[in-house]
C-alpha positions as CSV (number, residue, x, y, z in Angstrom):
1,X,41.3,-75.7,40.1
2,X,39.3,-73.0,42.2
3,X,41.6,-70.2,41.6
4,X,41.4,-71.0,37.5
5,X,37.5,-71.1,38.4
6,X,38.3,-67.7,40.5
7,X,39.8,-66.2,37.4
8,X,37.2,-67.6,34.6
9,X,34.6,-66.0,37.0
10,X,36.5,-62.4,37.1
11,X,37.3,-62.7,33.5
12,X,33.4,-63.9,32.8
13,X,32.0,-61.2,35.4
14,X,34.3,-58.5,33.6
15,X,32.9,-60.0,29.7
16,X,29.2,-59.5,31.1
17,X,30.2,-55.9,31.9
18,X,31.4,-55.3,29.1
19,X,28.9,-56.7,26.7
20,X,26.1,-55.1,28.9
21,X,28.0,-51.8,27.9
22,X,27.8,-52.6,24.8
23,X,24.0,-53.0,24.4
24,X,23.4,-49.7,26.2
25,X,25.7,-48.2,23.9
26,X,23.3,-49.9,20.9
27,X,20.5,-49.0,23.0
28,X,21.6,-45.6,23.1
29,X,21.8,-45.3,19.3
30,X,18.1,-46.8,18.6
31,X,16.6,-44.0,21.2
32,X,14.8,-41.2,19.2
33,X,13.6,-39.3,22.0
34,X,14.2,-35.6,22.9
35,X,15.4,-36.0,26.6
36,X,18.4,-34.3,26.7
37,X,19.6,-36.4,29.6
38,X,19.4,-39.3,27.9
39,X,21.1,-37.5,24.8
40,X,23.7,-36.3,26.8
41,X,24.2,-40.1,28.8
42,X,24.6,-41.6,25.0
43,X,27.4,-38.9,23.9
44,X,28.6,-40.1,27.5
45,X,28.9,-43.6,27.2
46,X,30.2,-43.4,22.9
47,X,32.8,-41.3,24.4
48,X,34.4,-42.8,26.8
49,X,34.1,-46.2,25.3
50,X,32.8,-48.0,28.8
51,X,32.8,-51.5,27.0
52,X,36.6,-51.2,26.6
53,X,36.9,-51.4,30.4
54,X,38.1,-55.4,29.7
55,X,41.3,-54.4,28.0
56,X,43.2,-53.9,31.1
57,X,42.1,-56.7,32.9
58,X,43.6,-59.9,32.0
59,X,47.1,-58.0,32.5
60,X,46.1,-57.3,35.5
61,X,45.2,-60.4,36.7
62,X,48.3,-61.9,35.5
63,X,50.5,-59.4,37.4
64,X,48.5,-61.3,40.5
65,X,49.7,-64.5,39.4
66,X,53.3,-63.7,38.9
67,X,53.1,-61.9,41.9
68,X,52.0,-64.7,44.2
69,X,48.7,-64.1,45.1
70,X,46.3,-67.0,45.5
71,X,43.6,-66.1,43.3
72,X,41.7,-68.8,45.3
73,X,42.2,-67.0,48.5
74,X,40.0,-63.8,47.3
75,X,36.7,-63.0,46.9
76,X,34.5,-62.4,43.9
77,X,33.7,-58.8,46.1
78,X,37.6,-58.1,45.5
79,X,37.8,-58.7,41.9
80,X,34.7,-56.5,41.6
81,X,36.2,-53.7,43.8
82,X,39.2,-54.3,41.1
83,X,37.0,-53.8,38.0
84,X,35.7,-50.7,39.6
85,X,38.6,-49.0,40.1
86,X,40.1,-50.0,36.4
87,X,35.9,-49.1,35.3
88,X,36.7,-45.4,36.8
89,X,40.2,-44.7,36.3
90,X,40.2,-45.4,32.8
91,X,36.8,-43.2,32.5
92,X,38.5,-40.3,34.3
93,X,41.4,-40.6,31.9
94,X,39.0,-40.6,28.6
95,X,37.0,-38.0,30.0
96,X,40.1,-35.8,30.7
97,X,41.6,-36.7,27.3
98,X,38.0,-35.6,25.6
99,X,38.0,-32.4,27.5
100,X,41.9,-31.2,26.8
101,X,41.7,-32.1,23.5
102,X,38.5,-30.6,22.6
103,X,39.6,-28.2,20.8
104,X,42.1,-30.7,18.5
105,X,38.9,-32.9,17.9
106,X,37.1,-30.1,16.6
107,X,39.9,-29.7,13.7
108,X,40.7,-33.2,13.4
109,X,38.2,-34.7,10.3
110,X,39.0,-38.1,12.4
111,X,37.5,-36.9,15.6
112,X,35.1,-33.7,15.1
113,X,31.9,-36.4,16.0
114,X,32.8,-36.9,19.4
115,X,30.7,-35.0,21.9
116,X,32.4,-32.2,22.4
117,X,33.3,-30.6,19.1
118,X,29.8,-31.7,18.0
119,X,28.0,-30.2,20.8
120,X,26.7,-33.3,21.9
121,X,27.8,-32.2,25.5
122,X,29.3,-29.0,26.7
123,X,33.2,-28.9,28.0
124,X,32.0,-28.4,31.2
125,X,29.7,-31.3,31.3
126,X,32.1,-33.8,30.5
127,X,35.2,-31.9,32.7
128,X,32.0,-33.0,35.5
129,X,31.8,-36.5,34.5
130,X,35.7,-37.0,34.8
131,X,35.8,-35.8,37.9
132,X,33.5,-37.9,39.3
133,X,34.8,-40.9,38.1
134,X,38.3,-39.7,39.6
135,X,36.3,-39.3,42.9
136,X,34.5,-43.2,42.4
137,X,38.0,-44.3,41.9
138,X,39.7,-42.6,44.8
139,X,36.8,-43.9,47.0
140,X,37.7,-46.9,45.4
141,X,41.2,-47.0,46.2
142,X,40.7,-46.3,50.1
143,X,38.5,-49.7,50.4
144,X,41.6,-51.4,49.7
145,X,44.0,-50.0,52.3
146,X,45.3,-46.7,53.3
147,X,48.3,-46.8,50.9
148,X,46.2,-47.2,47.8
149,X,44.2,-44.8,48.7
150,X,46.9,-42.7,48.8
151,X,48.5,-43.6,45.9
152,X,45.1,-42.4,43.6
153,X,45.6,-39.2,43.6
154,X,48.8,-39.6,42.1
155,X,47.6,-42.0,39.7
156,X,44.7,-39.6,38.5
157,X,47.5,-36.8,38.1
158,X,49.7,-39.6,35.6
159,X,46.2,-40.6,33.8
160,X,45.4,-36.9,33.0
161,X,48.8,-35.9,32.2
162,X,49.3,-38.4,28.6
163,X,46.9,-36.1,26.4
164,X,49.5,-33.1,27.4
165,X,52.3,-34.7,26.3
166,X,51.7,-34.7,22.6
167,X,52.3,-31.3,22.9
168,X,55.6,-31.7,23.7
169,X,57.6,-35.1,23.3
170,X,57.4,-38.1,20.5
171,X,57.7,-40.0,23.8
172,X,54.2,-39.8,24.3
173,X,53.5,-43.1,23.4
174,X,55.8,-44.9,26.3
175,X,53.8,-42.3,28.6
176,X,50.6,-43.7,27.5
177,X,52.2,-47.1,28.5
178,X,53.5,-46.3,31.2
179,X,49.4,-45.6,32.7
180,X,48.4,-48.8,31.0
181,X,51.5,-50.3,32.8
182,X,50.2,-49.4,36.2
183,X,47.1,-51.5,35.9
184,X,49.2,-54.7,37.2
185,X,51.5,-53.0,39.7
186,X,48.7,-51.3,40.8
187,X,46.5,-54.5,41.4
188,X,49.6,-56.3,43.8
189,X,49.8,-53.0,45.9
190,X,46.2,-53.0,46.9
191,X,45.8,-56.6,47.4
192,X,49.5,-57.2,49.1
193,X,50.8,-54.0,49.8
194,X,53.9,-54.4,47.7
195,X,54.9,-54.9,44.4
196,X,57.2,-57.8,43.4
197,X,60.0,-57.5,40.5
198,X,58.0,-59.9,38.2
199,X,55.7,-57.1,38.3
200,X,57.5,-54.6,37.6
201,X,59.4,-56.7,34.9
202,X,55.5,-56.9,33.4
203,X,54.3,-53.5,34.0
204,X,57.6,-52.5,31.8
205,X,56.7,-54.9,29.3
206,X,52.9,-53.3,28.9
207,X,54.6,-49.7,28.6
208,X,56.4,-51.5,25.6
209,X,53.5,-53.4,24.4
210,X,51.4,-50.1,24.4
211,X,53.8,-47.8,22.5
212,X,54.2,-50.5,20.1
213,X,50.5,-50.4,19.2
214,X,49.6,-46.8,19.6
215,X,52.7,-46.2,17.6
216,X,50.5,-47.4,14.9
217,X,47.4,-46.0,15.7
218,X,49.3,-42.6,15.3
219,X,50.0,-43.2,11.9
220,X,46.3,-42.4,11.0
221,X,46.8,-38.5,12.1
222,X,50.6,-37.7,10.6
223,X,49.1,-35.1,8.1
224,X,46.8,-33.2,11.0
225,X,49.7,-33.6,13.7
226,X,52.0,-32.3,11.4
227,X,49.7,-29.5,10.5
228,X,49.0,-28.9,14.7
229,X,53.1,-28.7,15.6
230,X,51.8,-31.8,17.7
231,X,54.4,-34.4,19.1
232,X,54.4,-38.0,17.8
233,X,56.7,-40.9,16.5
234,X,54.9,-40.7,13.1
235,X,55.5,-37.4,12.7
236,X,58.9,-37.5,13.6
237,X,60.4,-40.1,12.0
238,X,57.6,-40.9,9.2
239,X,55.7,-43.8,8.4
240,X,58.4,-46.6,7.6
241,X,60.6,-45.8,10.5
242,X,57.6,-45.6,13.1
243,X,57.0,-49.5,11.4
244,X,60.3,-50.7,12.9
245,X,60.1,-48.5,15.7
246,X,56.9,-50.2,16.8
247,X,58.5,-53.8,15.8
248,X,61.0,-53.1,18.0
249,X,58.6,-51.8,21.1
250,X,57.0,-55.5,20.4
251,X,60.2,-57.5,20.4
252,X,61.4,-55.2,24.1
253,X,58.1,-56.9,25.1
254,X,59.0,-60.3,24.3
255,X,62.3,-60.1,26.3
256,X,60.8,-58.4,29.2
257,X,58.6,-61.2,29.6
258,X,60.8,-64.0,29.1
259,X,63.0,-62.4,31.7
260,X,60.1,-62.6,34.0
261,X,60.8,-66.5,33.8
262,X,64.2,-65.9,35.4
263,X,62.5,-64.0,38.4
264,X,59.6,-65.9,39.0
265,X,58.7,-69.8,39.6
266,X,57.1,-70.1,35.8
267,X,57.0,-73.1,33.7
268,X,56.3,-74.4,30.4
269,X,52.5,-73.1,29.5
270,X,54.1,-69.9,30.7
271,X,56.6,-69.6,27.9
272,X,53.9,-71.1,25.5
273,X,52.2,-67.8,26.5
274,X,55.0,-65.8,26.0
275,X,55.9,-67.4,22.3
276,X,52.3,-67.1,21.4
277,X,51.7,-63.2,22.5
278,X,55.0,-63.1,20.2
279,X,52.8,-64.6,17.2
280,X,50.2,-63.2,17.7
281,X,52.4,-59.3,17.7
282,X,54.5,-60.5,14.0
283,X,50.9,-61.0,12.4
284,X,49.5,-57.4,14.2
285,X,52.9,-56.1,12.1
286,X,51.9,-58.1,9.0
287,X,48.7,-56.6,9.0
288,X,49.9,-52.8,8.6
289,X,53.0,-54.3,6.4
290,X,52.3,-51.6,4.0
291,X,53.6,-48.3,6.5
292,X,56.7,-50.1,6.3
293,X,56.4,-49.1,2.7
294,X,55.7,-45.7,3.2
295,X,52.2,-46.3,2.9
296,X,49.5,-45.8,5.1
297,X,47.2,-49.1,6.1
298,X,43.5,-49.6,5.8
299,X,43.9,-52.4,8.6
300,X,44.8,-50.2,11.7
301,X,41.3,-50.8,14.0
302,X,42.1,-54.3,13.2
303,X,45.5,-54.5,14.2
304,X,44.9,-52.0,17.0
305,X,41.2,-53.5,18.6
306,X,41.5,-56.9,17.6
307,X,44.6,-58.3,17.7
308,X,45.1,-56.8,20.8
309,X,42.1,-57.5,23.0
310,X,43.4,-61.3,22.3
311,X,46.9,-60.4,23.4
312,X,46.3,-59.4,26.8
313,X,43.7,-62.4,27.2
314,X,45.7,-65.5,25.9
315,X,48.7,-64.7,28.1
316,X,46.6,-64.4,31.0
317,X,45.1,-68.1,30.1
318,X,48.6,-69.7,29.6
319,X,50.0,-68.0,32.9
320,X,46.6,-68.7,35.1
321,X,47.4,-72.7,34.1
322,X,51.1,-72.4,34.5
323,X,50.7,-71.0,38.1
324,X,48.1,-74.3,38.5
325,X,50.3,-77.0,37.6
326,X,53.7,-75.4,39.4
């Protein structure tokens, strides 16, 4: 049981961060005051999201599991060091995201609030911030060992590169899995050095998983994409295709991960997990049933925040147990 207690505690120690994020962010918005650093730390922080740091981290944890590491064995100081480097790479890539795409946000009616576009923080300002996150995460990386350290830089290059790639390929939704899909195979190199094939099996099956969802989530910005000459499944293929395109990104995940269960010592809970994720995908679908009409859905943030937040943490539960009673 201490390496389920291990896990509750990182999963508990990364919920604290996040809801602590989230009352500065409320903070933020009941401060009236004229300090502009304090202005400028709130158009910060409602940027880049910083309570979303969670969403990575239950897949990344699991990615330990199937890779053999004995949660038991490490430290609460390692699961921090872990949050920190998912805290600042994922900060980098928002802040990079926010400062290539500025000028897009400031045509987009979806997007012209963010701080940026509304002069909430100048370009240069927020180019600053990224960069220091990419140097926090670098640092980061090098307390591990010296081939994660290594490794960042290339990371940070990956990370920065997804908000260029609408420019020029539909497939810019697998890149943007393909960054979320580092977080586990990222984890086993800096705590082992090397990265099984159940790993890699799962960091596939996040790149799938990802796609699916922001497939969906593009649907929103068809008519401004369109308008832009920017790059997306939506735009290419329209609303009812990108439906089954997406239901088919989720069903690749579901065979990924039960092929996991023919390269790693799994059992029962474990395919529980995998049936459920599967559920729990067919009723994100049902919710924006209506693009597979042709018509666009009023339940996207739903579908997209929701639904997916508890994807990510029930299959960490049900492998976490599995691994316990092997």
């Amino acid at each position: 049981m201490g390496s389920l207690r291990i896990g509750v505690r990182a999963l508990t120690f990364g919920a604290c961060f996040s809801i602590q994020c989230i009352v500065i962010d409320r903070e933020f918005e009941r401060i009236k005051r004229k300090n502009k650093k304090v202005k400028k730390l709130k158009a910060i922080a409602a940027d880049l999201k910083l309570s979303h740091t969670l969403f990575a981290l239950p897949f990344a944890l699991s990615g330990l599991v199937l890779g053999g590491v004995q949660l038991q064995s490490l430290t609460l100081l390692a699961f921090g060091k872990l949050l920190l480097c998912m805290f600042t790479a994922r900060s980098f890539a928002m802040g990079m995201n926010r400062w290539l795409d500025r000028t897009l946000d400031a045509q987009n009616p979806r997007t012209d609030s963010r701080a940026i576009p509304s002069r909430q923080l100048k370009a240069g300002e927020m180019l600053s911030w990224s960069c220091l996150f990419g140097l926090g995460f670098v640092l980061a990386a090098f307390t591990f060992n010296r081939t994660t350290g290594l490794c960042s830089p290339v990371v940070l290059a990956i990370l920065a590169g997804y908000s260029l790639m609408k420019r020029y390929t539909w497939g810019t939704h697998w890149y943007l899995g393909a960054c979320l899909g580092l977080a586990p195979i990222a984890a086993n190199i800096a705590l082992q050095g090397h990265v099984p094939s159940s790993v890699l099996l799962l960091g596939l099956a996040i790149t799938m998983w990802t796609a699916g969802f922001d497939i969906l989530y593009a649907t929103q910005d068809v008519a401004f994409d369109t308008r832009m000459k920017l790059y997306s499944v939506p735009v290419r293929f329209g609303l009812a295709r990108s439906w089954w395109i997406s239901a088919g990104c989720f069903a690749c995940m579901i065979l990924l991960l039960l092929q996991i269960g023919r390269s790693a010592p799994v059992g029962s809970l474990y395919y529980i997990g995998v049936f459920g994720v599967a559920g729990m995908l067919i009723y994100e679908l049902g919710l924006v049933r209506d693009l597979a009409k042709n018509r666009a859905s009023m339940k996207l943030d739903r579908a997209f925040f929701t639904v997916n937040g508890w994807v990510s943490v029930c299959f960490y539960i049900c492998v976490q147990l599995d691994s316990l009673l092997q």
